[in-house]
Backbone as XML, in Angstrom:
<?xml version="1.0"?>
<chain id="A" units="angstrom">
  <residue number="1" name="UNK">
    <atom name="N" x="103.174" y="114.602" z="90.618"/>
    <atom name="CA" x="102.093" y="115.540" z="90.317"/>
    <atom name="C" x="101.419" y="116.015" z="91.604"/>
  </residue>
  <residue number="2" name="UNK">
    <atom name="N" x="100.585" y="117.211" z="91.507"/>
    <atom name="CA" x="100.053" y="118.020" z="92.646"/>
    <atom name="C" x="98.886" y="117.896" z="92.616"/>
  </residue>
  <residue number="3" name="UNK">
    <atom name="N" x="98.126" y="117.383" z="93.148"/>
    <atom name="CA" x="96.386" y="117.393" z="93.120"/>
    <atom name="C" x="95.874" y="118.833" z="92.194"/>
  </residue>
  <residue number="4" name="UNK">
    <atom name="N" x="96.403" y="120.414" z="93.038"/>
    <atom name="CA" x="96.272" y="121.751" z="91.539"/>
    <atom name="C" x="96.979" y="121.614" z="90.782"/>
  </residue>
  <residue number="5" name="UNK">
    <atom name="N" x="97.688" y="120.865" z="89.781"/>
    <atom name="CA" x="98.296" y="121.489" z="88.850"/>
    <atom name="C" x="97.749" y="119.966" z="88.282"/>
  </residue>
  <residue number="6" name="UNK">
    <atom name="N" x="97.877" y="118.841" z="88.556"/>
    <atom name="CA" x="97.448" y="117.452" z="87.382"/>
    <atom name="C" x="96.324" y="117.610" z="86.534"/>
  </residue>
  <residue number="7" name="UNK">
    <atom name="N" x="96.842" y="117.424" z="85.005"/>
    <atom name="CA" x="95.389" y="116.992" z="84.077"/>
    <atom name="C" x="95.397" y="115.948" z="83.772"/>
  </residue>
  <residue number="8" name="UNK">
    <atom name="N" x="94.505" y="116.250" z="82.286"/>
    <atom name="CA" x="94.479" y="114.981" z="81.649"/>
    <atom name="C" x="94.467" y="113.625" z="82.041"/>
  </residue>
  <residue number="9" name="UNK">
    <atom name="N" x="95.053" y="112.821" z="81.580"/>
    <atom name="CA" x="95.611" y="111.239" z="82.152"/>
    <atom name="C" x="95.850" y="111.522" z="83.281"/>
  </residue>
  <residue number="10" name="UNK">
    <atom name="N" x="96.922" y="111.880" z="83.597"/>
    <atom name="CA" x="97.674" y="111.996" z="84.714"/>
    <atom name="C" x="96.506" y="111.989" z="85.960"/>
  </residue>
  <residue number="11" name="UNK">
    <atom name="N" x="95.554" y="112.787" z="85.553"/>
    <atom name="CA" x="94.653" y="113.618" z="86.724"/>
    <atom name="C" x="93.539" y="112.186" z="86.918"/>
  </residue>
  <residue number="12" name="UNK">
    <atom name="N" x="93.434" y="111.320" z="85.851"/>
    <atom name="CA" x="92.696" y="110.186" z="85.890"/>
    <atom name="C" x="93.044" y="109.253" z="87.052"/>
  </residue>
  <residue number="13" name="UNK">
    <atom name="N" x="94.188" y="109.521" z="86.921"/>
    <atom name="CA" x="94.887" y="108.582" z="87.169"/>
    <atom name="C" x="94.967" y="108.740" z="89.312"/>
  </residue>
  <residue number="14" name="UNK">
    <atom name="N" x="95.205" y="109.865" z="88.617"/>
    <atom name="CA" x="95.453" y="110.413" z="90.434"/>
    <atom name="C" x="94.160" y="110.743" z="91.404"/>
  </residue>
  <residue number="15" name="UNK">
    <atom name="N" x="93.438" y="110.683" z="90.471"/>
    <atom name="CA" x="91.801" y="111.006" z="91.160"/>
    <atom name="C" x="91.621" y="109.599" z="91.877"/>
  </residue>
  <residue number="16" name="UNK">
    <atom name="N" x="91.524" y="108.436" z="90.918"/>
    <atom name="CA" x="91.556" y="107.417" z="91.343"/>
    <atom name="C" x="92.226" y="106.833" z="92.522"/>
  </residue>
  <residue number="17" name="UNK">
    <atom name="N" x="93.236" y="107.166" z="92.051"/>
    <atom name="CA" x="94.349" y="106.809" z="93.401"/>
    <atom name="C" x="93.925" y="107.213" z="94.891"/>
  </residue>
  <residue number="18" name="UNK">
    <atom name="N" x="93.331" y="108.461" z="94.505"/>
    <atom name="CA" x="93.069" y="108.822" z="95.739"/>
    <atom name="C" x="92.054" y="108.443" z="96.483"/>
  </residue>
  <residue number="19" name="UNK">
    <atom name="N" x="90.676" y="108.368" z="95.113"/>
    <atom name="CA" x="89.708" y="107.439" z="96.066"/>
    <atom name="C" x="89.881" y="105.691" z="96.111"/>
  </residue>
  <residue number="20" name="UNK">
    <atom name="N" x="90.290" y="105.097" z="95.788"/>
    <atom name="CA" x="90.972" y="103.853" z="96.545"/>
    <atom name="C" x="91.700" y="103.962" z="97.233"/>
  </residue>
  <residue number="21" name="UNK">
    <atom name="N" x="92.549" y="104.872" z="97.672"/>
    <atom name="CA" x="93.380" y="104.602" z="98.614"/>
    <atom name="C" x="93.804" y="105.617" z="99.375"/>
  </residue>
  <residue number="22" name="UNK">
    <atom name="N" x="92.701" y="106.708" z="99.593"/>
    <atom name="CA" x="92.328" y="107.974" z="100.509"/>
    <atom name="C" x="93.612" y="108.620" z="100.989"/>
  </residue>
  <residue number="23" name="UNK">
    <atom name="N" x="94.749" y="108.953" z="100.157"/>
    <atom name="CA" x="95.911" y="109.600" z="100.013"/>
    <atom name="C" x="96.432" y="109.990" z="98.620"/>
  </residue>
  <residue number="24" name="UNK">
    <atom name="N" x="96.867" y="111.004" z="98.884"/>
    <atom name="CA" x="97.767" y="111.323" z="97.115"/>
    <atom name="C" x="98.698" y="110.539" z="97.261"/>
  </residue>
  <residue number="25" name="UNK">
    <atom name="N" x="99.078" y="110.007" z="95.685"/>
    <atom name="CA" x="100.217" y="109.115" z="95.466"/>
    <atom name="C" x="101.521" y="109.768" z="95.356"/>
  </residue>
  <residue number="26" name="UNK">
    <atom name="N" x="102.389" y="108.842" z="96.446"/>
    <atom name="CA" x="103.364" y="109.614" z="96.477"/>
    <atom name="C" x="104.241" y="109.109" z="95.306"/>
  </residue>
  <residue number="27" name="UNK">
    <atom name="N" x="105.950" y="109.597" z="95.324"/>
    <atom name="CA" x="106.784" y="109.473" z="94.370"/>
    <atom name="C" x="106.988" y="107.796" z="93.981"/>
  </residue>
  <residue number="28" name="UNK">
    <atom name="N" x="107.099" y="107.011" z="95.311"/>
    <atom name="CA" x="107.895" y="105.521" z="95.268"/>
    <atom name="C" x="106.012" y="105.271" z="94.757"/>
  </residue>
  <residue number="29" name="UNK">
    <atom name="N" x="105.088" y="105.307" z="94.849"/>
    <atom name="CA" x="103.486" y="105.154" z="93.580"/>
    <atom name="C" x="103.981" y="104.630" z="92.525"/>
  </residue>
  <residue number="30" name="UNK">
    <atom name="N" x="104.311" y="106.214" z="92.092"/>
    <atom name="CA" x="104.534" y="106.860" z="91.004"/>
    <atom name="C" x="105.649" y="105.781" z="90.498"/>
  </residue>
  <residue number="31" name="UNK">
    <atom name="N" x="106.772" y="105.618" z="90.828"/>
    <atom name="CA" x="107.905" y="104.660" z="90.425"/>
    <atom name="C" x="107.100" y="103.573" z="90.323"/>
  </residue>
  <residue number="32" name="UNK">
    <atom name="N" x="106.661" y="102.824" z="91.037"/>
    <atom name="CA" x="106.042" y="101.826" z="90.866"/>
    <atom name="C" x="104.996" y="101.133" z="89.614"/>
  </residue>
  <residue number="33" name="UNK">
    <atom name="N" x="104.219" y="102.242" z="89.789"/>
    <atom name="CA" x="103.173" y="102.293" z="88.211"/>
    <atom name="C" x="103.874" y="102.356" z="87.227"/>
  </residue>
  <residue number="34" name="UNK">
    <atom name="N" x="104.976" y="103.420" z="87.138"/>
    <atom name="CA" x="105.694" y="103.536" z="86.097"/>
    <atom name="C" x="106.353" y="102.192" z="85.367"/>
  </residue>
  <residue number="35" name="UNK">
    <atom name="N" x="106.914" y="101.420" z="86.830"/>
    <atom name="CA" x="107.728" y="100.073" z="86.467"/>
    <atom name="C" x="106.781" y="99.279" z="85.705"/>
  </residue>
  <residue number="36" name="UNK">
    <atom name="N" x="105.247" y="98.651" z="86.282"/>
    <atom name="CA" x="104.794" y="97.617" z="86.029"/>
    <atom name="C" x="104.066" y="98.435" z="85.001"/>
  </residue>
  <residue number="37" name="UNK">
    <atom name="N" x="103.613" y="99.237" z="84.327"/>
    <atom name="CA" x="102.911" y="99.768" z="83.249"/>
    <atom name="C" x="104.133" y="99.649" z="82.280"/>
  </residue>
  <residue number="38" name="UNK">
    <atom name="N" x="105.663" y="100.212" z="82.160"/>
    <atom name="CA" x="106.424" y="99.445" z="81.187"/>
    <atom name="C" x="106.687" y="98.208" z="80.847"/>
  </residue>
  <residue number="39" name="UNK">
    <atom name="N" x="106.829" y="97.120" z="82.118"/>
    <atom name="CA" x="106.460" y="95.908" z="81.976"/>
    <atom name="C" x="105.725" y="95.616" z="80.964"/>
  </residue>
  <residue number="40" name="UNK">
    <atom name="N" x="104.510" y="95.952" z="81.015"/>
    <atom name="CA" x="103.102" y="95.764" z="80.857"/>
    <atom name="C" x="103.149" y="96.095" z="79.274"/>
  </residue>
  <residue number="41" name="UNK">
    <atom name="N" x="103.675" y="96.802" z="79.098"/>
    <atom name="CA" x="103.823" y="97.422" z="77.607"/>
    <atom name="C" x="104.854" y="96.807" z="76.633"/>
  </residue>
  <residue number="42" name="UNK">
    <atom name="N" x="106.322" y="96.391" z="76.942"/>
    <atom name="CA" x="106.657" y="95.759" z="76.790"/>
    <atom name="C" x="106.864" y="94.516" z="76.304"/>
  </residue>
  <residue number="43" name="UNK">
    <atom name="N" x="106.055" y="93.682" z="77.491"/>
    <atom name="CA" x="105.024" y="92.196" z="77.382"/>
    <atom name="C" x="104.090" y="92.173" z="75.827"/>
  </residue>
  <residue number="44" name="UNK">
    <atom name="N" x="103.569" y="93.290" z="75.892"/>
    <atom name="CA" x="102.493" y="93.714" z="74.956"/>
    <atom name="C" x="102.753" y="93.415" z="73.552"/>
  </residue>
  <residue number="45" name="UNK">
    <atom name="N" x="103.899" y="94.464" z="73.650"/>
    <atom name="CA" x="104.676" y="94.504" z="72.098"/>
    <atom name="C" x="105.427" y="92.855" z="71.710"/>
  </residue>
  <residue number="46" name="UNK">
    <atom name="N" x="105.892" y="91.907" z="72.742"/>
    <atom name="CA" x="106.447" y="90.561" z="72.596"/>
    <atom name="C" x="104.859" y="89.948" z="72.059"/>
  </residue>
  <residue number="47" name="UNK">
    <atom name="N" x="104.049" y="90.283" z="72.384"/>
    <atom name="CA" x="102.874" y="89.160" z="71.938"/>
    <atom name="C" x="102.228" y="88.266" z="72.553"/>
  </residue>
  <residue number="48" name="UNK">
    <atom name="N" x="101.347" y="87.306" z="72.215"/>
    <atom name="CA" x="100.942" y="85.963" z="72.546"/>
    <atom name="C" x="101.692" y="85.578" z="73.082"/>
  </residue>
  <residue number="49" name="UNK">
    <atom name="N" x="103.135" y="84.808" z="72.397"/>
    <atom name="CA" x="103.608" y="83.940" z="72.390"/>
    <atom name="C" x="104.778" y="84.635" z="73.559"/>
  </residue>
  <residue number="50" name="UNK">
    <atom name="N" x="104.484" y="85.476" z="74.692"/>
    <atom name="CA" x="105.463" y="85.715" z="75.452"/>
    <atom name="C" x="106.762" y="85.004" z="76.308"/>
  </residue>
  <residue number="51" name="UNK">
    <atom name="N" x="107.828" y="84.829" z="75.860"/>
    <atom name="CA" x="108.606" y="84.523" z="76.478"/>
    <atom name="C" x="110.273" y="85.304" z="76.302"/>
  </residue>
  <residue number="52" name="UNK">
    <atom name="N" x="110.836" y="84.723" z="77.385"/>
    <atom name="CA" x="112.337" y="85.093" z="77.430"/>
    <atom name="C" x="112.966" y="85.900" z="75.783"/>
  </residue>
  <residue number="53" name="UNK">
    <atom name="N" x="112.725" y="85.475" z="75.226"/>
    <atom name="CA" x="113.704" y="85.853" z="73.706"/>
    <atom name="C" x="112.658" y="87.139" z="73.477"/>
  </residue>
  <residue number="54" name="UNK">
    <atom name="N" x="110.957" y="86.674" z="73.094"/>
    <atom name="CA" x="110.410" y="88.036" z="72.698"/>
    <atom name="C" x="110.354" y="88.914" z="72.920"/>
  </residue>
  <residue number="55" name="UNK">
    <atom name="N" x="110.391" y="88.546" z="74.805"/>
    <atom name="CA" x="110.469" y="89.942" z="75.264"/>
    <atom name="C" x="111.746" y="90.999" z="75.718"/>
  </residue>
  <residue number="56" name="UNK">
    <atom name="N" x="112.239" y="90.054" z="74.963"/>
    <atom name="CA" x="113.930" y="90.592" z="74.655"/>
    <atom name="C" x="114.016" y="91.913" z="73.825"/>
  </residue>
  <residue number="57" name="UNK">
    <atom name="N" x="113.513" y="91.050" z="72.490"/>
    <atom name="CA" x="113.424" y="91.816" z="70.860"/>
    <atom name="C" x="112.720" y="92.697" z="71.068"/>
  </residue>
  <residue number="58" name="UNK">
    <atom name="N" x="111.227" y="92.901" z="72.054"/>
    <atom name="CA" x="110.176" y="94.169" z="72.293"/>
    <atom name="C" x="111.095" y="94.970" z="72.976"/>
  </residue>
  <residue number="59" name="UNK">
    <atom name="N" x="112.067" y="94.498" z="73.827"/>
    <atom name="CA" x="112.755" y="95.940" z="74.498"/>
    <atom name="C" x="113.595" y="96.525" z="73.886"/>
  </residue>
  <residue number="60" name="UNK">
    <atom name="N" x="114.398" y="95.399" z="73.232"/>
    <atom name="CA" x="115.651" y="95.963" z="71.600"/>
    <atom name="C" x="114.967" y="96.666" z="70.516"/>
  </residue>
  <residue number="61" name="UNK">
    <atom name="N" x="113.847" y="96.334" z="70.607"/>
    <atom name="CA" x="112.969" y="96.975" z="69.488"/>
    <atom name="C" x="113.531" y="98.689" z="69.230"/>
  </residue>
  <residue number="62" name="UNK">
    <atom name="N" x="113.785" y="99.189" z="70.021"/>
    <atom name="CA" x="113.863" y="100.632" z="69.924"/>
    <atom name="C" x="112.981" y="101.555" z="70.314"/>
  </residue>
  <residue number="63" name="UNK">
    <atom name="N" x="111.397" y="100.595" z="70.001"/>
    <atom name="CA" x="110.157" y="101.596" z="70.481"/>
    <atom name="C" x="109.847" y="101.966" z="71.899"/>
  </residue>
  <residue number="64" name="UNK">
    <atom name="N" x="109.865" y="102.650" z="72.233"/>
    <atom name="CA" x="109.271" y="103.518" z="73.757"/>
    <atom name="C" x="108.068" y="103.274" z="74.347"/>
  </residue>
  <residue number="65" name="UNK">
    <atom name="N" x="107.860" y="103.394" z="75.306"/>
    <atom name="CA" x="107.236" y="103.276" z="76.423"/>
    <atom name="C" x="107.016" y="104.957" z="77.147"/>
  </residue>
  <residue number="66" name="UNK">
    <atom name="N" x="105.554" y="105.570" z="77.145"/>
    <atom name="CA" x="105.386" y="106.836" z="77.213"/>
    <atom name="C" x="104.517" y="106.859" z="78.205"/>
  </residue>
  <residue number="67" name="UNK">
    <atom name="N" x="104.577" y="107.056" z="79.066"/>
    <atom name="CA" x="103.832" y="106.776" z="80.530"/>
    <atom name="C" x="102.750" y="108.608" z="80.411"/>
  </residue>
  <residue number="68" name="UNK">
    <atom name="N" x="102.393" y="107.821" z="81.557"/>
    <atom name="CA" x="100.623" y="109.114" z="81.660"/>
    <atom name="C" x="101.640" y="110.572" z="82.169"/>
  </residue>
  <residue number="69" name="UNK">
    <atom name="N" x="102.902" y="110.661" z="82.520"/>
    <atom name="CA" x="103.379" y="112.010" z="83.865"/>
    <atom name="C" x="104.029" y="112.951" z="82.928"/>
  </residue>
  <residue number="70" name="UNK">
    <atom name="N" x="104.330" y="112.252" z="81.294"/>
    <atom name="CA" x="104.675" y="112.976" z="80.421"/>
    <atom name="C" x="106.413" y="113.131" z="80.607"/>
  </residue>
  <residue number="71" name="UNK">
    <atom name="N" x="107.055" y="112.104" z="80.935"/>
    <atom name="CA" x="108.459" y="111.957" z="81.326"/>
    <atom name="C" x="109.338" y="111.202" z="79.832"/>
  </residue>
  <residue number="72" name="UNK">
    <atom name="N" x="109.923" y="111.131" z="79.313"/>
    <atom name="CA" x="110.623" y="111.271" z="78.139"/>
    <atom name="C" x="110.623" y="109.650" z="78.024"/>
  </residue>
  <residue number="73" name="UNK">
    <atom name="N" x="110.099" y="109.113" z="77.157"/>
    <atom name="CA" x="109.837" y="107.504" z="76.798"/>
    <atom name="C" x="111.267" y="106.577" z="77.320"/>
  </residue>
  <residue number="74" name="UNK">
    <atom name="N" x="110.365" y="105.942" z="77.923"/>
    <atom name="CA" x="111.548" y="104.714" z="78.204"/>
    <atom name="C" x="111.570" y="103.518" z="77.514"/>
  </residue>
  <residue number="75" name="UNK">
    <atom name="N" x="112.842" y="103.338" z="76.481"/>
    <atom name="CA" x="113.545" y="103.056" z="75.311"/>
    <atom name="C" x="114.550" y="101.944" z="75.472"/>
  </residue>
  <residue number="76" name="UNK">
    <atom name="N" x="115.040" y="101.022" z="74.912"/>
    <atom name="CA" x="116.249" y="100.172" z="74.812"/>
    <atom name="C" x="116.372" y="99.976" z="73.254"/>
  </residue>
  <residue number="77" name="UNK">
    <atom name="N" x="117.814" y="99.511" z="73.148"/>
    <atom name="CA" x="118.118" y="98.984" z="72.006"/>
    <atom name="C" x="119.196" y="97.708" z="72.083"/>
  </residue>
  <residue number="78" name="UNK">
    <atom name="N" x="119.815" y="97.164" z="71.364"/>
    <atom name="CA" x="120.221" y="96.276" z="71.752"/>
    <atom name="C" x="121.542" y="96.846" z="72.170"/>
  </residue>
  <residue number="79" name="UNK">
    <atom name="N" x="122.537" y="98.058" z="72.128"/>
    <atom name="CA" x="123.101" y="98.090" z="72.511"/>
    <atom name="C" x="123.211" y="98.997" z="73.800"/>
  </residue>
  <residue number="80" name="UNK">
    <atom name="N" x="121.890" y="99.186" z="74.346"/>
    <atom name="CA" x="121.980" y="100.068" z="74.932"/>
    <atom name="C" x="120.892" y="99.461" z="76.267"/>
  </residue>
  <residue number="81" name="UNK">
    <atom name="N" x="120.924" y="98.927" z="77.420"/>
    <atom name="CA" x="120.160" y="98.110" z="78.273"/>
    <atom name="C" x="119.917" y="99.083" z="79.490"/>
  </residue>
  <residue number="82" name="UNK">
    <atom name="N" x="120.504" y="100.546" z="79.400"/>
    <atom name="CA" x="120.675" y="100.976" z="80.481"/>
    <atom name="C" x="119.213" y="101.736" z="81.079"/>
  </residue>
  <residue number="83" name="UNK">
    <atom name="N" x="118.676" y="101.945" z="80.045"/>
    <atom name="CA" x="117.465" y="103.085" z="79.607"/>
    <atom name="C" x="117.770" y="104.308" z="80.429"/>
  </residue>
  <residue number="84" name="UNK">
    <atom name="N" x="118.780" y="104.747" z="79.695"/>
    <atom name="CA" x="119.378" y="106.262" z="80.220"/>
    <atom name="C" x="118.169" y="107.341" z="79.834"/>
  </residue>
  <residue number="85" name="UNK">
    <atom name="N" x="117.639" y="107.650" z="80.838"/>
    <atom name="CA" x="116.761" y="108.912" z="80.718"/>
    <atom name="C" x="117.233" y="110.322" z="80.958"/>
  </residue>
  <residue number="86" name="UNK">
    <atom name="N" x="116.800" y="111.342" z="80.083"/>
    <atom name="CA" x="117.425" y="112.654" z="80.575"/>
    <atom name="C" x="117.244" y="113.023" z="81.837"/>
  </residue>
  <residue number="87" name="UNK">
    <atom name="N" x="118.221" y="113.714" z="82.353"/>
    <atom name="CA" x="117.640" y="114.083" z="83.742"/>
    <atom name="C" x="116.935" y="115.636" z="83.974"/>
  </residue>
  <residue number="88" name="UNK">
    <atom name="N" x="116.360" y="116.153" z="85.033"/>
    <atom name="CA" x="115.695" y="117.143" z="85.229"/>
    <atom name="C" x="116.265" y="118.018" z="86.501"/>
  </residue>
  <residue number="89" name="UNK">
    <atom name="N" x="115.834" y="119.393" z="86.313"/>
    <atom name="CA" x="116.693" y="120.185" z="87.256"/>
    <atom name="C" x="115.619" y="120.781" z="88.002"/>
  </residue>
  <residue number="90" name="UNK">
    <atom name="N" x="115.237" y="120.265" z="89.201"/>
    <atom name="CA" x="113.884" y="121.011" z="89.843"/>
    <atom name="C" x="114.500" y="121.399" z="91.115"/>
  </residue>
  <residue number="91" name="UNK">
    <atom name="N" x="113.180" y="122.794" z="91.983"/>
    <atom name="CA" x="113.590" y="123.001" z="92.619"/>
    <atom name="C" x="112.398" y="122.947" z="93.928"/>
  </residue>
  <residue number="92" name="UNK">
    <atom name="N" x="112.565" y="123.099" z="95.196"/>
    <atom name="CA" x="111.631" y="123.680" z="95.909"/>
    <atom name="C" x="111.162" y="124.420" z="96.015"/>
  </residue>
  <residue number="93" name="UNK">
    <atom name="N" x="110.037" y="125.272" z="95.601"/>
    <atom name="CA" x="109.729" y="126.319" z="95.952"/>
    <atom name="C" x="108.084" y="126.523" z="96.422"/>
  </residue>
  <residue number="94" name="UNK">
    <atom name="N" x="107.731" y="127.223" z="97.623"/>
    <atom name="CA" x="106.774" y="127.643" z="98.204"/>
    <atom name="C" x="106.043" y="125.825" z="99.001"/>
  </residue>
  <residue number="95" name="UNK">
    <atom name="N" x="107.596" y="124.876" z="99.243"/>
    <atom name="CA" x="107.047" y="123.877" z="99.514"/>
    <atom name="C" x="106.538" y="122.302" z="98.367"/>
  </residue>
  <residue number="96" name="UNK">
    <atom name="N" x="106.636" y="123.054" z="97.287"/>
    <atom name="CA" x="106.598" y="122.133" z="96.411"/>
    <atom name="C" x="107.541" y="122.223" z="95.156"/>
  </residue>
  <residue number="97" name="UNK">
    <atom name="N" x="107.989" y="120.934" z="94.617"/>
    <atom name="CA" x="108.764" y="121.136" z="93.784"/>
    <atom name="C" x="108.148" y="121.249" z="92.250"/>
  </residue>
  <residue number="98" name="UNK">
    <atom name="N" x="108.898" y="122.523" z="91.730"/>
    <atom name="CA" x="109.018" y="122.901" z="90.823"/>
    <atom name="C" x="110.079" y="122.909" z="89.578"/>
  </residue>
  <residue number="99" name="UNK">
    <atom name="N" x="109.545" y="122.330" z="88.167"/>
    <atom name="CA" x="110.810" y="122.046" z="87.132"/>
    <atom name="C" x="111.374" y="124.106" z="86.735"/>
  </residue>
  <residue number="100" name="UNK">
    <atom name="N" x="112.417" y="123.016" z="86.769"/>
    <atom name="CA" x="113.630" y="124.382" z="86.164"/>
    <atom name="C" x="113.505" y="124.324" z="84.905"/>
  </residue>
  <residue number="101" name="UNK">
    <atom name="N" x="114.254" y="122.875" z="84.595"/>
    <atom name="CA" x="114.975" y="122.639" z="83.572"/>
    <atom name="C" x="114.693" y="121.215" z="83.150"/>
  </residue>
  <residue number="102" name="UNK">
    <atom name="N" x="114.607" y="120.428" z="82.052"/>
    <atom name="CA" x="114.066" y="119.387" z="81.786"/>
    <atom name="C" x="115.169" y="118.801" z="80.596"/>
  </residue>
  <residue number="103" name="UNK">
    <atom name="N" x="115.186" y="117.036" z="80.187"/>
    <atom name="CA" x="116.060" y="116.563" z="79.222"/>
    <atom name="C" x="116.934" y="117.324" z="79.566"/>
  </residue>
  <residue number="104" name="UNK">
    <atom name="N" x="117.813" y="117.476" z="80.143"/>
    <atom name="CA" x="118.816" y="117.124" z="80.343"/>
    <atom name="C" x="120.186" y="115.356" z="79.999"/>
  </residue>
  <residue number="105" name="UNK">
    <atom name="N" x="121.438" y="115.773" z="79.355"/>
    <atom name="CA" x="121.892" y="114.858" z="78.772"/>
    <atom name="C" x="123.054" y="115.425" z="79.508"/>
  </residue>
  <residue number="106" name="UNK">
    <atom name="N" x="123.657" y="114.221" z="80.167"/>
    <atom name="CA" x="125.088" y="114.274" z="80.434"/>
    <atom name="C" x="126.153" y="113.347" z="79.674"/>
  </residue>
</chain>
């Protein structure tokens, strides 16, 4: 996200960021939050009683994980561990990148 163009959540999110830590958040942030906020969610859905097996069944569960950047829920099932996300077709322009094309499925 771009300091002009972020709302909502997102913009909560990034306001913050910036005054703790007097820089915009860059991409490897962004990956980062993303990781430990699915974690986090994850954990959530296993329960109290968190361990190895529950938090197995919360990721087999099927249900998603929908982060603040508005990027297509990250999902498992039991046969599926890969959490294949669509991909996106962006480009540079005027210095910053801009989406083309979005969900994308190969």
């Amino acid at each position: 996200p771009y300091e002009d163009t972020v709302k909502g959540p997102t913009k909560e999110w990034f306001d913050a960021y910036k005054k703790q830590f007097g820089s915009e958040p860059t991409t490897q942030v962004i990956y980062g939050y993303n990781g430990v906020m699915s974690f986090a969610w994850f954990a959530q859905q296993a329960g109290k009683n968190l361990n190895g097996k529950t938090f197995l069944e919360a990721l087999e569960s099927g249900k998603g994980y929908q982060n603040i950047f508005g990027s297509a829920p990250i999902k498992f099932s039991p046969d599926n561990h890969l959490m294949t996300i669509p991909a996106q077709l962006q480009q540079i322009q005027n210095g910053k990148w801009v989406l083309l094309k979005e969900n994308l499925s190969f």
